[in-house]
C-alpha positions as CSV (number, residue, x, y, z in Angstrom):
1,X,87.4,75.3,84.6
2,X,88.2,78.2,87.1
3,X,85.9,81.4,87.1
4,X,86.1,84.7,87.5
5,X,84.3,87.8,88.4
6,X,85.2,91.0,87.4
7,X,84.1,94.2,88.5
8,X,84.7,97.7,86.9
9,X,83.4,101.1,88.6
10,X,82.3,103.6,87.5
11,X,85.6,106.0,86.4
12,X,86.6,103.0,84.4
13,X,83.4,103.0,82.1
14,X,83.3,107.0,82.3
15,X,83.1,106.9,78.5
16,X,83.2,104.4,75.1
17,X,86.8,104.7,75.1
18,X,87.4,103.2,78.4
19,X,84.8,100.7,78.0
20,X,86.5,99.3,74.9
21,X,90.1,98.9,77.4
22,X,87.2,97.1,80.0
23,X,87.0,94.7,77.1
24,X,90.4,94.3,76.5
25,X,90.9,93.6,79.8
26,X,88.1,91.0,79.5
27,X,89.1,89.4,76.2
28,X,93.1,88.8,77.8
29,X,91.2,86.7,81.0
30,X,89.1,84.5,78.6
31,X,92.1,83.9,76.8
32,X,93.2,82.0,79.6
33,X,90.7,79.6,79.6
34,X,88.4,81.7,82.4
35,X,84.6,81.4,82.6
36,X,83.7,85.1,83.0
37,X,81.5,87.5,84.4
38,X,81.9,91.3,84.7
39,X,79.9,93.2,86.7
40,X,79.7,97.0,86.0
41,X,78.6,100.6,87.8
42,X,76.9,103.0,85.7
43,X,79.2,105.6,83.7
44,X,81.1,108.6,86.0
45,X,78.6,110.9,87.0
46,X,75.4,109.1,85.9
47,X,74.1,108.1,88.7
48,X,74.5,111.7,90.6
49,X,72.4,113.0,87.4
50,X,69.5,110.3,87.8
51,X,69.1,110.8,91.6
52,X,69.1,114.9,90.6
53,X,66.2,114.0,88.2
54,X,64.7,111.6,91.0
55,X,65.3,115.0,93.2
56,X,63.6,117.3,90.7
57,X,60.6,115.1,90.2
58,X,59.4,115.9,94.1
59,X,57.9,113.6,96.4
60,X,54.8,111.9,96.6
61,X,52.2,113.4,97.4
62,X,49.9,113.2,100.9
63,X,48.7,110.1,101.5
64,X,50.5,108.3,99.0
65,X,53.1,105.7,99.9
66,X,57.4,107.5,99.4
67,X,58.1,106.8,96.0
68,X,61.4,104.7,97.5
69,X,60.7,101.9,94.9
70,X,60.1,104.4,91.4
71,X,63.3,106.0,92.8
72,X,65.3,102.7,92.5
73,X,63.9,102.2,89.3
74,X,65.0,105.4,87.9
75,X,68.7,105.1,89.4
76,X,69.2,101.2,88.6
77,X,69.2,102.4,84.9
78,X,72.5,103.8,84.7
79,X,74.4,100.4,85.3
80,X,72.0,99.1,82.1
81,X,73.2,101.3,79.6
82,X,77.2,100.3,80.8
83,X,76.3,96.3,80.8
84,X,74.2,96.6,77.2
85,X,77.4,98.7,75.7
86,X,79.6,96.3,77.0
87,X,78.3,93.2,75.4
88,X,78.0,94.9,72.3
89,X,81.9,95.7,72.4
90,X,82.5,92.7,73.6
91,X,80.4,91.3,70.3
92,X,82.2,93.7,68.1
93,X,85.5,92.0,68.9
94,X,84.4,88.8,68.3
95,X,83.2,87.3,71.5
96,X,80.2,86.0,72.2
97,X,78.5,88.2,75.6
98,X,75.1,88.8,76.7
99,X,74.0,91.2,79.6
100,X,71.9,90.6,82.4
101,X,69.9,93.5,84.9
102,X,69.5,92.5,88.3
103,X,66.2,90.9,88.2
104,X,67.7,88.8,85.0
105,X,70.3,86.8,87.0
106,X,68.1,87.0,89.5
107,X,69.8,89.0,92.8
108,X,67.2,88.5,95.4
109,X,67.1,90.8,97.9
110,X,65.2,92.6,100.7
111,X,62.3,95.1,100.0
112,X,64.2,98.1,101.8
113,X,64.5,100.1,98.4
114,X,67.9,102.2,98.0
115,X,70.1,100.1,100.7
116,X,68.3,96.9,99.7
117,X,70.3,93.8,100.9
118,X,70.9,90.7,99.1
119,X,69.3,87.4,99.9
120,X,70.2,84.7,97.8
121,X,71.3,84.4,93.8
122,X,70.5,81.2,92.1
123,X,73.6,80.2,90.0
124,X,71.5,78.2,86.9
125,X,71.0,81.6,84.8
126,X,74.8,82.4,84.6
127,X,76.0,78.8,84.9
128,X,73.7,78.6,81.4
129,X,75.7,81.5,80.3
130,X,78.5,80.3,80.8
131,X,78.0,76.6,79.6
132,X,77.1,78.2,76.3
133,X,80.2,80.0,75.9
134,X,79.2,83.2,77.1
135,X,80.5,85.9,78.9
136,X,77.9,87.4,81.3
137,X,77.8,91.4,81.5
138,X,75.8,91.9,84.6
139,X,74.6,95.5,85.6
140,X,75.8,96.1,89.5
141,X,73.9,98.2,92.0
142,X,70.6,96.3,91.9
143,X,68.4,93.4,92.5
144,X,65.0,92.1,92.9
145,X,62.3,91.7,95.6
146,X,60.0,88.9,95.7
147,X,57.2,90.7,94.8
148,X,59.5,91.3,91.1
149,X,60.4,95.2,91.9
150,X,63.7,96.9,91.1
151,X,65.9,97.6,94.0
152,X,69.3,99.2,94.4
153,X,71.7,98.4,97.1
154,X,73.4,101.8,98.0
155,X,76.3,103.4,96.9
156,X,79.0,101.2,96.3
157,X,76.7,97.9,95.9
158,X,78.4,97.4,92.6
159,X,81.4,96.0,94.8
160,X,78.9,93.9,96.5
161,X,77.0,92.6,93.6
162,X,80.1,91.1,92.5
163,X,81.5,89.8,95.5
164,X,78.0,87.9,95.5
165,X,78.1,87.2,92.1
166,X,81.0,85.1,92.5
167,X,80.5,83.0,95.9
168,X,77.2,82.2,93.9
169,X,79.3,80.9,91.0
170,X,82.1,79.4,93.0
171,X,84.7,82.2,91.7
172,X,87.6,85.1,92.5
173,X,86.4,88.3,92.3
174,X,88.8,91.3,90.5
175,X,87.8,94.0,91.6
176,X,89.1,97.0,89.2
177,X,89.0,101.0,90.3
178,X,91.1,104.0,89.9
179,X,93.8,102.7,91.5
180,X,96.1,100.2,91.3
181,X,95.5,98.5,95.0
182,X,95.3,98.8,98.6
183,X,97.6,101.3,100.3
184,X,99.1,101.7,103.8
185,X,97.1,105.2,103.8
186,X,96.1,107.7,100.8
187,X,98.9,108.3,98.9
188,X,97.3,112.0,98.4
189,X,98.5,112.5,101.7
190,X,101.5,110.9,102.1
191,X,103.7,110.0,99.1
192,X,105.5,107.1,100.9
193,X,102.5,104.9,101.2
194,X,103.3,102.1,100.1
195,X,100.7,99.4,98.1
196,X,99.9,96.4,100.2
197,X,100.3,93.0,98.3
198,X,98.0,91.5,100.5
199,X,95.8,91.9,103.4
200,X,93.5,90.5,105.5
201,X,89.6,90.9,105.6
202,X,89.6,91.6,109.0
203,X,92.4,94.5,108.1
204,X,90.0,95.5,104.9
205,X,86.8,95.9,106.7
206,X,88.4,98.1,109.3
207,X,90.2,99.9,106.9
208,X,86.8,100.7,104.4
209,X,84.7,101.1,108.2
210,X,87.4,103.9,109.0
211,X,87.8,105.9,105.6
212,X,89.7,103.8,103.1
213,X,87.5,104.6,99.6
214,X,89.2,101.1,98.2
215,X,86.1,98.7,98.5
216,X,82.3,99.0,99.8
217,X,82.2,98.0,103.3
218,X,79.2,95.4,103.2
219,X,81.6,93.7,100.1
220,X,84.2,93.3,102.2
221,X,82.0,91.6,105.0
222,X,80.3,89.3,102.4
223,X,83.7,88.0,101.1
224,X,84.9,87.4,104.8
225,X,81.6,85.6,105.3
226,X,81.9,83.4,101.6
227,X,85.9,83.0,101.9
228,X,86.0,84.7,98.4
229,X,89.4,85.6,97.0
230,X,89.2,89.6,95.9
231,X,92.1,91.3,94.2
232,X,92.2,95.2,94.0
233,X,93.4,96.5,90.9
234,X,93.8,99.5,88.6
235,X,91.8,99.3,85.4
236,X,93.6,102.1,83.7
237,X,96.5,99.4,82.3
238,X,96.6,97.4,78.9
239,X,96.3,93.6,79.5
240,X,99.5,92.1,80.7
241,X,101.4,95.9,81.1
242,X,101.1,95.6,85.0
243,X,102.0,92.0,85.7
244,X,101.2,90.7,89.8
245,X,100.0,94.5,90.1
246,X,97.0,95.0,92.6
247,X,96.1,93.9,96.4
248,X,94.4,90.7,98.0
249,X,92.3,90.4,100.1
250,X,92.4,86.9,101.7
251,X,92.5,85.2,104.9
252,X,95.2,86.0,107.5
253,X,96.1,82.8,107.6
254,X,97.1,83.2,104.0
255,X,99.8,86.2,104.8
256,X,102.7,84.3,106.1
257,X,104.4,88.0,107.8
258,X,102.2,89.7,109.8
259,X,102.2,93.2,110.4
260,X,101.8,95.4,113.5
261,X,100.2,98.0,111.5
262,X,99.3,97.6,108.1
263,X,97.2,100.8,107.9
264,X,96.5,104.2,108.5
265,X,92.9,105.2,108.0
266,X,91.1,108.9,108.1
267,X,87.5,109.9,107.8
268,X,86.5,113.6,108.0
269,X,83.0,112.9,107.8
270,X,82.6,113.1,111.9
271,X,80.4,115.5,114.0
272,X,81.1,115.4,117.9
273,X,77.9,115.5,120.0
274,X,78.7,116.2,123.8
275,X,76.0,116.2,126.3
276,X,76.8,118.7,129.5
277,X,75.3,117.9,133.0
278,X,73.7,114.0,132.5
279,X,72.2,112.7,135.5
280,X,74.6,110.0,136.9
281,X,72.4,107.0,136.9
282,X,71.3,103.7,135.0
283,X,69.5,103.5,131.7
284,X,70.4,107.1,130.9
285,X,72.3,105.9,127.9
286,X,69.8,103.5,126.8
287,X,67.2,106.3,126.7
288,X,69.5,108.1,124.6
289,X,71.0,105.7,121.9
290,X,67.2,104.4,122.1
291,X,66.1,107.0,120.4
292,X,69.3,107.3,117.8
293,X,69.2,103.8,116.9
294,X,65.1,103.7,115.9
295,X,65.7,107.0,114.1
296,X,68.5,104.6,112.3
297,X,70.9,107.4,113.5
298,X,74.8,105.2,113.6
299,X,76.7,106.1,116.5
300,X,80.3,105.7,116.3
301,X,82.7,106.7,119.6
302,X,81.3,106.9,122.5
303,X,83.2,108.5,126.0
304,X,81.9,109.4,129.4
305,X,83.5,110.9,132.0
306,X,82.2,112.3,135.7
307,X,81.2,116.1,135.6
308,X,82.3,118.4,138.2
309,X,78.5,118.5,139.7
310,X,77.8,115.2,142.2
311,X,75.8,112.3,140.7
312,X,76.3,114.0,136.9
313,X,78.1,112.9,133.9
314,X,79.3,114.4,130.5
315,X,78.9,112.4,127.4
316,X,80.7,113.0,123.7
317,X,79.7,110.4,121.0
318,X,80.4,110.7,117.2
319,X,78.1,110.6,114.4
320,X,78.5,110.8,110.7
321,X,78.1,114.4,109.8
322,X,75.1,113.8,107.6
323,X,73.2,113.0,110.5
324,X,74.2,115.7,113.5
325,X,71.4,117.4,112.5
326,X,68.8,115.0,113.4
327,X,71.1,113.6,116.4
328,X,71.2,116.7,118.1
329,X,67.0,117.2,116.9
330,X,66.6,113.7,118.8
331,X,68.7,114.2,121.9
332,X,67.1,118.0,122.6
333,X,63.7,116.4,122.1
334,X,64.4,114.2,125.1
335,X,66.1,116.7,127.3
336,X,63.4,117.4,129.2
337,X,62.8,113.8,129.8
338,X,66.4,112.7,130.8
339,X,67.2,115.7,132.6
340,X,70.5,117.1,130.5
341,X,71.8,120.7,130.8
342,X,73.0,121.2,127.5
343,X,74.1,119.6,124.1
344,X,76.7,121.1,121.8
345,X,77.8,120.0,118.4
346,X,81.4,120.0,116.6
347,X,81.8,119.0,113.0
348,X,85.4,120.3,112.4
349,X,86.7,117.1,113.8
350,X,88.2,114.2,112.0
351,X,89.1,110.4,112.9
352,X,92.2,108.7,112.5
353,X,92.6,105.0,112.9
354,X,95.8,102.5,112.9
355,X,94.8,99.4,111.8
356,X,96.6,95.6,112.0
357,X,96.4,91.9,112.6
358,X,99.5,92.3,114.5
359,X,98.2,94.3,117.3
360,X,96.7,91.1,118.9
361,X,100.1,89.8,119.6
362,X,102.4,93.1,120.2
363,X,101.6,95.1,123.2
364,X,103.1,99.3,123.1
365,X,100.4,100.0,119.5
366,X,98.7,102.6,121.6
367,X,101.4,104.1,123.6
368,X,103.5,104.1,119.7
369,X,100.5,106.4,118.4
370,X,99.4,108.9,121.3
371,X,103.3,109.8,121.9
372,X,103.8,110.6,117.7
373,X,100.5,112.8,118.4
374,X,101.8,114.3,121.3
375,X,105.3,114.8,119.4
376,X,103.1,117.2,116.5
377,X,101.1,118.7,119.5
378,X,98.1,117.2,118.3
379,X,95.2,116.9,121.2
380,X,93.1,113.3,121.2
381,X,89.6,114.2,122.2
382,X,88.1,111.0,122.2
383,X,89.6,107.5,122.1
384,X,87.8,104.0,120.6
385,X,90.0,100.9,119.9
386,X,89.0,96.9,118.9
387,X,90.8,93.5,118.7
388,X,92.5,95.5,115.5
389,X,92.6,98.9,115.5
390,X,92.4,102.2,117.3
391,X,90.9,105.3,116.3
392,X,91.5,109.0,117.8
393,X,89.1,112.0,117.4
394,X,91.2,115.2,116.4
395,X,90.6,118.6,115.2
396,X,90.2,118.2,112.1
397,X,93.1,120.4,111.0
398,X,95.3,118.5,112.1
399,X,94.2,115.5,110.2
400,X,97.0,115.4,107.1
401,X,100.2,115.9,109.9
402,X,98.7,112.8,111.8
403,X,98.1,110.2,109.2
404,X,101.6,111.6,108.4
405,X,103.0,111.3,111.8
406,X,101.6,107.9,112.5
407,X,102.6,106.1,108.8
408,X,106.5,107.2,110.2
409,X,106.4,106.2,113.3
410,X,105.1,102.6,112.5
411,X,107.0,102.4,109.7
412,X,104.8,101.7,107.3
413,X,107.1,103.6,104.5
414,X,109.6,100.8,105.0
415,X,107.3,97.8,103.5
């Protein structure tokens, strides 16, 4: 008997109403024949209210241990009130459901409290479920350590919960959202983006590294690393109203024509970090990104290029702009050390990415993209590419006329 896993977020359990469609939804894949489990977020907006009251409570006090591990406990709760009301809708039409919290199932993970990461989930709970003609309601977003307390995996785990979920049971994973699958950019942007039937999970992970909202990056890289089947699609339909709607993720292999591009990603949350006047010489970066990566600091682009003094350099490197702040605290607290003239940051910048399996076989990607940038008068600041994809630092004015520019001239309306 196949299985399935099926994940709803957040918007689609916002309210009772739209939990009782999440059990329609349900009730039409047992009706198949389906094992199933569904793993939910917690209602919209209930989880920026418990980490407010989290907020509000104040930190612990001196002396004391950070109250990381209360805080998971207080934020985990939000994905049990979805799974309890679930099961009982799911009762209440007649189907026999039970729900599980994290530590129920169990999801083992690590002990770093709010980005825990999981470890291992023994299968004999749910495969108990599910030999008794169950349907297992499991609350996303959370686990357990091994000394038994609550963790949460960060936002977006819910995606990862059930990606894990199912290589643990040997099943697909549906995940359902807002929208109705994966698209060759945001369709806010630009109205002739087109819905991708399928794509790789090389393709996916760049896509939800660069921008794309779709999936939760670290679920994307667990299904890669299980082989699980995922499908993206919209939970705001009636069963069988949307028939072969949604995207899949799956193995290139699995996508008989290949793309050049398949994508165009954005991200706005970018702050450039350029360093005037470096001293010329080795180990001057590793001093630098030393210090960024122990204060857990991601750096993203990185370009250096010779200064107009002799035996000096000027450095730019990107940073989410959540953590300029700190970057910029880190690097002036070394100055003195390294020998810099000056640091300046810029956070009206924005990165926009192309993204496709195809690249590793076609040879003019780059030159396709800079010249529809040069075409709109739009300057690249910094460049970064992979095996994959390339990315381009621009003001971030500009960003809406480039995703624009580049979804033309790839063609990407034309799928």
């Amino acid at each position: 008997m196949s299985r399935l896993v099926m994940k709803f977020g957040g918007t689609s359990v916002a309210d009772l109403e739209r939990i009782r469609r999440v059990a329609r939804l349900v009730a039409a894949e047992v009706a198949t024949g389906k094992q199933v489990a569904v793993v939910v977020s917690a209602m919209s907006g209930k989880t920026n209210e418990l980490v407010a009251w989290t907020d509000g409570a104040g930190r612990a006090a001196a002396g004391l241990p950070e109250s990381d591990d209360e805080y998971d406990a207080v934020v985990a709760s939000g994905e049990q009130v979805t799974a309890g009301l679930l099961a009982m809708t799911l009762r209440n039409m007649g189907h026999k459901a039970r729900s599980f919290l994290g530590w129920q199932v169990p999801i083992l993970t690590d002990e770093a409290h709010g980005r825990a990461r999981i470890e291992e989930i023994p299968p004999e709970n749910l495969e108990e479920c599910f030999a008794n003609g169950e349907i297992a309601v499991i609350a996303g977003f959370q686990g357990v350590t091994p000394k038994r307390r609550i963790t949460t995996l960060g936002r977006g785990g819910s995606d990862t919960s059930a990606v894990a979920i199912a290589a643990a049971v040997k099943g697909d994973c549906d995940i359902y959202t807002d929208v109705d699958g994966v698209y060759t950019t945001d369709p806010r942007i630009e109205s002739k983006a087109k819905r991708l039937a399928k794509i790789s999970y090389e393709e996916m992970l760049e896509m939800a590294s660069l921008g794309a909202k779709v999936l939760q990056t670290r679920s994307v890289e667990m299904a890669m690393a299980h082989r699980v089947p995922v499908r993206v699609l919209s939970s705001f339909v009636e069963p069988g109203e949307a028939p072969g709607q949604g995207t899949i993720v799956c193995d290139e292999e699995e996508i008989m024509e290949k793309r050049i591009v398949s994508g165009v990603a954005y991200s706005r949350d970018e702050a450039k970090i350029t360093l005037l006047g470096l001293p010329d010489h080795p180990g001057v970066s590793s001093q630098i990104f030393g210090r960024l990566a122990e204060a857990n600091v991601n750096v993203d682009m990185i370009v250096q290029s010779r200064a107009r003094s002799a035996d000096t350099a000027n450095m730019e490197f990107t940073v989410g702009k959540r953590d300029a702040t700190r970057a910029v605290e880190i690097v002036q607290a070394a100055q003195k050390e390294i020998g810099f003239e000056a640091v300046a940051v810029n956070e009206d910048v924005a990165k926009v990415s192309v993204i496709g399996v195809g690249m590793r076989s076609h040879a003019g990607v780059a030159q396709s993209m800079f010249q529809a940038l040069a075409e709109k008068n739009i300057n690249i600041q910094v460049i970064s590419t992979s095996e994959i994809k390339i990315s381009v630092l621009i003001d971030a004015a500009y960003t809406e006329l480039a995703v624009r520019a580049l979804h033309a001239v790839y063609g990407l309306d034309q799928l």
